[in-house]
C-alpha positions, 0 to 999 in steps of 0.5 A, a space after each residue: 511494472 503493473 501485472 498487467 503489464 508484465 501479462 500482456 508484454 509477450 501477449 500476442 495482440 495486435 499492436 494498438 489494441 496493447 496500447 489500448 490496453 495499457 492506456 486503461 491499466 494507466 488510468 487505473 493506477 491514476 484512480 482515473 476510473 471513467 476514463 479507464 471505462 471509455 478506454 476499455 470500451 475502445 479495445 476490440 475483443 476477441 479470442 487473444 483477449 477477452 479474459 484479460 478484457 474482463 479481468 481489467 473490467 472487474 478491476 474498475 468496478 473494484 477500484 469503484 467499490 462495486 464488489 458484485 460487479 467486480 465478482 462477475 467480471 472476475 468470475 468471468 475471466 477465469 471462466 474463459 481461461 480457468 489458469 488466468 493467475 491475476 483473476 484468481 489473485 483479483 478475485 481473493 480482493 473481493 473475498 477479502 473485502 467481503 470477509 470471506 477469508 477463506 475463498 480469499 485464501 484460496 484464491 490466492 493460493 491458487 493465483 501463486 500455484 499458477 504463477 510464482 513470480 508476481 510479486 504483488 501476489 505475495 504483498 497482496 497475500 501478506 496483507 490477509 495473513 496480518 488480518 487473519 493475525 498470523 503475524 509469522 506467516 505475514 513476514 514471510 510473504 511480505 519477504 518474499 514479494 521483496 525478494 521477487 521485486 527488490 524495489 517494491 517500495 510498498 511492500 517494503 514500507 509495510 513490512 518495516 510496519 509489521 517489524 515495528 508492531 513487533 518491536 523489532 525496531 532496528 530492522 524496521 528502520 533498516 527496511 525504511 531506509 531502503 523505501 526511503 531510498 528508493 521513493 525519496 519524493 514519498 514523504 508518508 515513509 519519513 512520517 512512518 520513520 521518524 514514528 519508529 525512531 521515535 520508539 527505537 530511542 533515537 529522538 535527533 533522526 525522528 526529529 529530522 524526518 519529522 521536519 522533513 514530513 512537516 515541511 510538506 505537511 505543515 498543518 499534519 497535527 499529529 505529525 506536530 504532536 509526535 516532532 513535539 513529543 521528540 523536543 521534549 525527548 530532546 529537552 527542547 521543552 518549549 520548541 515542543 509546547 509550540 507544536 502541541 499548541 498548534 497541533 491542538 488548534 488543528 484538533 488532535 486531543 492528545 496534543 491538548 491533553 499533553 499540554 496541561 502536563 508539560 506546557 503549564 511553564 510556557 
C-alpha cells in the first residue's frame, strides 16, 4: 500500500471523491501522468482535502521533472496543513534532486518527526544518506524501512547493494533471497544476484541467476559478459567465449577486451 493510501484510508471523504483519489495515486505509479492530470481535475476540492489535493499535484509535476512546479504545490500543502508528514517527505525529493541536501534533510527529519511509521520515509532518507556517503547512517534507515514494512522489496534490494559495496557479501545475498522471494516475477534482482555470487566466490548460483535474468533478457550484453565471466570461473572457457562474442557484438568493450586474453584458442 502507497502513502497515499495509507493517508487517505481513515480520511473522512466522501466515498467517490476517495476513489478518485485513488484512481490518480494508481496512474502515478503507472508513470501514466496525463491520465493521473485528467483524473485530479475530477476530485471536488474542499476543506477535507486540498492539502492532500496539492500534495498529489506536486507529485505529478515531480514525476514530469517539473521541480519548481513540483516545489510550489508542495509548498503549498504544507501551507494549508503545516504537520502534513508526506509533503514534507515529498518536498525533501525536490531538494534532493536540486542538490540542496540540507533542506532535503531537514525535510525529511521533520516528515519522520511528524510520522514514524512511513516506511517510505526511511528508504527515501537511506537514499540521501548514501549520496551524502555516510554509508553507517545509510544501513541503519534502509533497516528500519524494512523493519516497518517487511515486504519492502525495494528497500530490501538496495540494502543488499549497500551490503555488497561493503563487501559484506553473505548478508547481501541473505537479503536478495528474501526480495527474490517476495518479487519472484522481478527478474533485475536475479541480475543484481548472480553479480554478488559472483564476487562472494560462488560461480554455479551466479550462473543460474544469470541464465535466469538472460532467459528474459536475451540480448542484456553485460548480463552476457558477467554469465561469461562465471564459465571462465567455472572452467567452461569456451561456453564463456560464446558470450563475450555476442556480448561485444551488442557493444559492451569489456566483452571485447576479454576476448583478446581468453578466447585467442576458440
Amino acid at each position: 500500500m502507497s502513502n497515499y493510501q495509507l493517508l487517505i484510508k481513515d480520511q473522512d471523504l466522501e466515498k467517490t471523491q476517495k476513489v478518485l483519489i485513488e484512481e490518480v495515486i494508481i496512474a502515478i505509479e503507472q508513470k501514466q501522468l496525463d491520465q493521473a492530470r485528467s483524473y485530479l481535475k475530477e476530485v471536488i476540492v474542499d476543506s477535507s482535502n486540498e492539502e492532500i489535493v496539492e500534495d498529489i499535484a506536486g507529485m505529478i509535476e515531480l514525476k514530469s521533472g517539473n521541480i519548481d512546479q513540483a516545489l510550489t504545490h508542495f509548498n503549498k500543502a504544507i501551507e494549508i496543513k503545516p504537520d502534513f508528514a508526506l509533503a514534507y517527505h515529498n518536498r525533501s525529493i525536490c531538494y534532493k534532486l536540486l542538490r540542496d541536501y540540507e533542506l532535503a534533510k531537514r525535510d525529511l527529519d521533520t516528515a519522520i518527526d511528524l510520522n514514524e511509521n512511513f516506511a517510505n520515509f526511511y528508504f527515501t532518507q537511506a537514499k540521501l544518506n548514501e549520496e551524502l556517503e555516510n554509508v553507517r547512517k545509510a544501513k541503519e534507515s534502509y533497516q528500519k524501512a524494512i523493519s516497518i514494512d517487511e515486504e519492502y522489496s525495494q528497500a530490501i534490494v538496495n540494502y543488499s547493494m549497500l551490503l555488497k559495496s561493503l563487501g559484506e557479501y553473505e548478508q547481501a545475498i541473505v537479503e536478495l533471497n528474501k526480495a527474490i522471494e517476495l518479487d519472484s516475477d522481478k527478474v533485475e534482482n536475479y541480475f543484481v544476484r548472480g553479480g554478488v555470487n559472483l564476487i562472494y566466490g560462488e560461480y554455479e548460483e551466479a550462473l543460474e541467476d544469470f541464465d535466469e535474468y538472460l532467459s528474459y533478457n536475451e540480448d542484456d550484453p553485460k548480463a552476457l559478459f558477467n554469465r561469461g565471466l562465471a564459465l571462465v570461473l567455472l572452467n567452461r572457457t569456451e561456453e564463456a567465449c560464446e558470450d563475450f562474442t555476442l556480448s561485444s557484438e551488442l557493444g559492451y568493450k569489456k566483452s571485447a577486451d576479454f576476448m583478446k586474453v581468453k578466447c585467442e584458442n576458440f
